[in-house]
C-alpha positions in Angstrom: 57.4 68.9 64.4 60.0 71.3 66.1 59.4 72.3 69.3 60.2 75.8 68.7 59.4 78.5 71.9 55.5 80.2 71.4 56.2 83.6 70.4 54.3 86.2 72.0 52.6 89.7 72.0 55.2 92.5 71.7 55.1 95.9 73.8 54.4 99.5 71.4 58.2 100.3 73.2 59.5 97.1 70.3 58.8 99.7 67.8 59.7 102.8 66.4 57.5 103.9 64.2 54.0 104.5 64.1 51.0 104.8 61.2 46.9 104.4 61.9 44.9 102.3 59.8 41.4 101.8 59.7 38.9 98.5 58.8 36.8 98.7 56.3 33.6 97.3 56.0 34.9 94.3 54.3 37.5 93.2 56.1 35.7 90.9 58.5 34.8 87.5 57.7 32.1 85.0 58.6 33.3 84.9 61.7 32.8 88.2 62.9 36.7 89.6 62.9 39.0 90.6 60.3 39.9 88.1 57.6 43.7 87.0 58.1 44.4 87.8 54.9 43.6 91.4 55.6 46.7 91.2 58.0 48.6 91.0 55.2 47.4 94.3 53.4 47.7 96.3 56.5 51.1 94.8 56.6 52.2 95.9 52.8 50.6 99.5 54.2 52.7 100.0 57.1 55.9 99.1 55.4 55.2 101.1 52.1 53.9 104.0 53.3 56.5 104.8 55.6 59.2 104.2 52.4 57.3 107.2 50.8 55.9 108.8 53.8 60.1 109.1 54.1 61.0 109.6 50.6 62.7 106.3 50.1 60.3 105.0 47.7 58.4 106.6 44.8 56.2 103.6 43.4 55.9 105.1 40.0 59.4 105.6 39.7 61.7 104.3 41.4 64.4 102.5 40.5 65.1 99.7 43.0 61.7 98.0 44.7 61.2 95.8 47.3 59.7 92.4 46.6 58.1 90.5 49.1 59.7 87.2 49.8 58.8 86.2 52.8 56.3 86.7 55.6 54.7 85.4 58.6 52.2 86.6 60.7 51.4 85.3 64.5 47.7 86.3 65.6 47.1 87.3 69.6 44.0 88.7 69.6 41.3 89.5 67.0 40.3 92.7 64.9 37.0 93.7 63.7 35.4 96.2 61.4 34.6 99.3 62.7 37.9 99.7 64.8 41.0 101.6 64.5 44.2 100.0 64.1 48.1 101.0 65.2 50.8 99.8 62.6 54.0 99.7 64.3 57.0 99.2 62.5 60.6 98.1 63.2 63.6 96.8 61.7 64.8 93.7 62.5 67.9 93.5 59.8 69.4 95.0 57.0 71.1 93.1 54.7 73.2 94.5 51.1 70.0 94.2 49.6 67.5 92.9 51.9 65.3 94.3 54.8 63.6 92.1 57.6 60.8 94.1 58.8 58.7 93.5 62.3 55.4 94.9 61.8 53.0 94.8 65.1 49.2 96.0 64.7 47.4 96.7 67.7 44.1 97.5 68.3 44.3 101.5 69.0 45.3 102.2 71.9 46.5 98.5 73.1 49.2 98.0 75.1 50.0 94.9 73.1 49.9 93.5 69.8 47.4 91.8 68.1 49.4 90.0 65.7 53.0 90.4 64.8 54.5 89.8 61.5 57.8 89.5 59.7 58.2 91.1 56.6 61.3 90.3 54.3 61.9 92.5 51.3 64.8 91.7 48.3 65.2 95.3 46.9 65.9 94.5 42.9 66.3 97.0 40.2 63.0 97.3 38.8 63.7 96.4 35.3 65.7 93.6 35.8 64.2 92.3 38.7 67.8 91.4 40.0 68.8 91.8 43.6 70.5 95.8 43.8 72.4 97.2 46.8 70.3 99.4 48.7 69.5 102.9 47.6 71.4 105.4 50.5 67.9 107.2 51.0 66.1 104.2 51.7 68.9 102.7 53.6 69.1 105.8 55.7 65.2 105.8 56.4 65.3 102.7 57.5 68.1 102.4 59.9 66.2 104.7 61.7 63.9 102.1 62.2 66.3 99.5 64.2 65.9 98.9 67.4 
């Protein structure tokens, strides 16, 4: 085991961008809170919809895509079905022809998150499925994400 440092809740001021989900009915588990798998799909939501909330992505036509290669997701607090949600995203780096996201989701209103996650997209052309350089639209979108 490493003894890396605890990461912890991150203020709305670490992002940049905002975008409201809400839980469905079937999102909570057993337990009574939202399934962390959900996390996930919220996640995919945030990130995507601001690429064509922006213009940077048209997902029937685009040429370069983003695939997911990796993510994580820490969990602070839990979400439950019926609540409103906050998706805040940020950048964290751009690479030729990668994007590290930082996606926070906080209950609505919340001064804090209730789970953070990193988000790593490879853009590749969408034939091919080879790594591509960075469309200028999307790469101008998203630096406006950086913080």
């Amino acid at each position: 085991m490493t003894n890396e440092s605890r990461v912890a809740p991150l203020p709305r001021s670490a992002f940049v961008h905002f975008q409201s989900l809400q839980t469905r009915w079937s999102d909570n588990d057993i337990y009574r809170h939202v399934n962390n798998a959900v996390y996930y799909h919220l996640v995919d939501t945030v990130v995507n919809g601001y690429l064509v909330e922006e213009g940077a992505l048209d997902i029937e036509r685009s040429e370069v895509v983003g695939l997911v290669v990796e993510t994580r997701c820490n969990y602070f607090a839990p979400l439950v079905y019926p609540q409103n949600i906050d998706g805040g995203l940020a950048v964290e780096r751009i690479g030729r022809s990668s994007i590290i996201y930082q996606v926070g989701l906080f209950a609505e209103g919340a001064p804090e998150t209730a789970a953070l996650a990193k988000f790593v997209h490879v853009y590749v052309d969408r034939d091919s499925h080879r790594p591509t350089a960075i469309p200028a639209p999307m790469l101008a979108a998203v630096e406006k994400l950086q913080v």
